[in-house]
C-alpha angles and dihedrals in degrees: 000000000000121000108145088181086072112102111200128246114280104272090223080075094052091057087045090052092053089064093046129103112279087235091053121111098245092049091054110034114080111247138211096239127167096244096045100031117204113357124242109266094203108131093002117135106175121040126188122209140170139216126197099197117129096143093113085043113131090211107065098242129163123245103292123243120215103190093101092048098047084045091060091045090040089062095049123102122225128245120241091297127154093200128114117227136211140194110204088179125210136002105200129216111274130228083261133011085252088061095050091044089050085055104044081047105054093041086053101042087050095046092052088048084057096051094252128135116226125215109200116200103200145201110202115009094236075092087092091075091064092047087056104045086057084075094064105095096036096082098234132117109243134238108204108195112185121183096214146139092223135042104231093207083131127155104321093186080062129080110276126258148158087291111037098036091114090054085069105037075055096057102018120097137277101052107228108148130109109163134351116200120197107209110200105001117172117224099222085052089061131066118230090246091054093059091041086060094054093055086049097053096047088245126144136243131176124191129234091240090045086057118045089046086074115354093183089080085062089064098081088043094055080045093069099042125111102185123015124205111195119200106210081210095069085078114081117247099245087061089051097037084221132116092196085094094043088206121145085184145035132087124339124219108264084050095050081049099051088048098044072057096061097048090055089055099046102100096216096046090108089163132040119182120183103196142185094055115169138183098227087070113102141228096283082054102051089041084057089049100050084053096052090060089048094064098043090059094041086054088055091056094051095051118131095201096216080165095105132092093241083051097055089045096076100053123125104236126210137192128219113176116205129183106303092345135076111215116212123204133192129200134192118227092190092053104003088226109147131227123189109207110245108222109262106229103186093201099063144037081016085180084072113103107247093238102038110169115191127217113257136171128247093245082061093063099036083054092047081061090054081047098254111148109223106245093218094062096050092064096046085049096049093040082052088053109046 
């Protein structure tokens, strides 16, 4: 694998892992080093890679390093995987953003062609552009999940930034996008247009009170996702012992952590991205951080893959006929996770399987007997309809 644009990891990290304990991370994942270049892929399933872009911030920060954060993953021990790491290192700021972009693009388009994950530690989260860009050439529409107090939809006849990057994956070709969900939004961080917007285009939004009252019904929502951005300003400032969010409220960390979670177990997740890193966060930030990308990747380990068609085969199917429509439910009997079938129209999002079924909850399915439509539902059929 040849990326040139990859820098390696800082040689002060190499010395620190030789006096770690054999079982640690950084003793066990294969690393971009200066001696050793890039390392050989073959067999990784999860590789981590950073980006120290932050031109298109809103908040004026310096390029990010990631050595203090590496240092605290790097210390930690794995759980009972049987999956092979890799540290690609750096990829550094371009002459121009659309450099930077190019490169952030083609690493994760190949990586998902090879059946690796890739974890993206970020500087400013415009960076999801990139990640989804990477989706371009798969022939696939696209779920953007982004765990965030704020939409992003922004001003997309404006130049993008780290706030108005989902305006243009809306109006930008090609059109990949299927859905965007907003996990965690706060109301006061939104205008009212924006959330109108979001109304108008069929997407979803939960709100942080909506979710930490009960973060289990985020787990069908992470399980149709394809790519997830994560703001690291969604998590309020006490958890991180840092005042660079300003935040009094958002998740805490045993919450960011139970959601990273879900993203890792979620079969169809094939890209992962933690932005907004800066380098005035201390030591208790970097160490949640750190966390947060081991449960994603726990979360990975621990994956069913009831993607697949076999899989699906085996699922226990049930009817629920309201008013002029027939709901029908799947459940699995290996995980006892749920799906509803979205309705297959053949003259339009032809990029759409003919039979998608979409994650649901139990409760969805208990409701649709008390004829409730699932909300959710009802936007995926309606964006499957315009």
């Amino acid at each position: 694998m040849e990326f040139d644009f990859l820098s390696p990891v800082n040689e002060e990290l190499l010395d620190e892992i030789s006096h770690l304990n054999p079982q640690c991370i950084g003793v066990q994942m294969r690393l971009h080093t200066e001696r050793s270049g890039i390392p050989d892929m073959e067999g990784v399933n999860v590789a981590i890679f950073a980006v120290r872009e932050t031109a298109r911030a809103v908040k004026s920060i310096e390029a990010p390093d990631f050595t203090s954060l590496r240092r605290q993953f790097y210390r930690l021990y794995p759980g009972n995987w049987r999956l092979r790491l890799a540290d690609l290192g750096d990829i550094e700021p371009g002459a121009t953003v659309e450099d930077t972009y190019f490169a952030v693009q083609t690493l994760v388009e190949s990586l998902i062609k090879q059946d690796i994950i890739p974890v993206i530690l970020g500087g400013s989260q415009d960076l999801v552009y990139a990640q989804y860009r990477a989706y371009d050439k798969l022939d696939q529409m696209v779920n953007l999940v982004n765990i965030d107090s704020k939409f992003d939809l922004g001003d997309a006849e404006k130049k993008i930034s780290s706030e108005s990057y989902v305006g243009k994956i809306v109006i930008d070709k090609p059109y990949n996008l299927f859905n965007y969900t907003t996990v965690g939004y706060q109301t006061y961080y939104n205008s009212q247009e924006e959330i109108e917007l979001m109304e108008r285009l069929f997407f979803e939004a939960y709100r942080l009170g909506e979710v930490t009252s009960d973060l289990s019904l985020m787990e069908p929502v992470f399980r149709s996702a394809n790519l997830v951005g994560l703001d690291l300003g969604s998590i309020d400032s006490a958890s991180a012992n840092t005042h660079y969010f300003n935040s009094p409220n958002g998740f805490n960390g045993r919450e960011i952590c139970a959601l990273s979670r879900y993203a890792g177990i979620s079969d169809k997740v094939s890209s992962f991205g933690v932005y907004e890193f800066s380098n005035t966060l201390g030591a208790l930030a970097n160490t949640l951080i750190s966390q947060i990308i081991w449960y994603f990747i726990e979360g990975v380990n621990y994956r069913t893959n009831e993607n697949t068609i076999s899989a699906k085969k085996e699922f226990i199917r049930y009817q629920v006929p309201i008013d002029d429509e027939i709901l029908v439910f799947f459940k699995s009997p290996v995980s006892g996770r749920w799906w509803i079938e979205i309705p297959f129209l053949s003259n339009v999002n032809t990029k759409l399987k003919k039979h998608t079924l979409l994650p649901c909850s139990e409760e969805d399915y208990l409701e649709a007997c008390n004829q409730v439509i699932p909300e959710r539902w009802y936007k995926a059929k309606r964006k499957n309809e315009v």
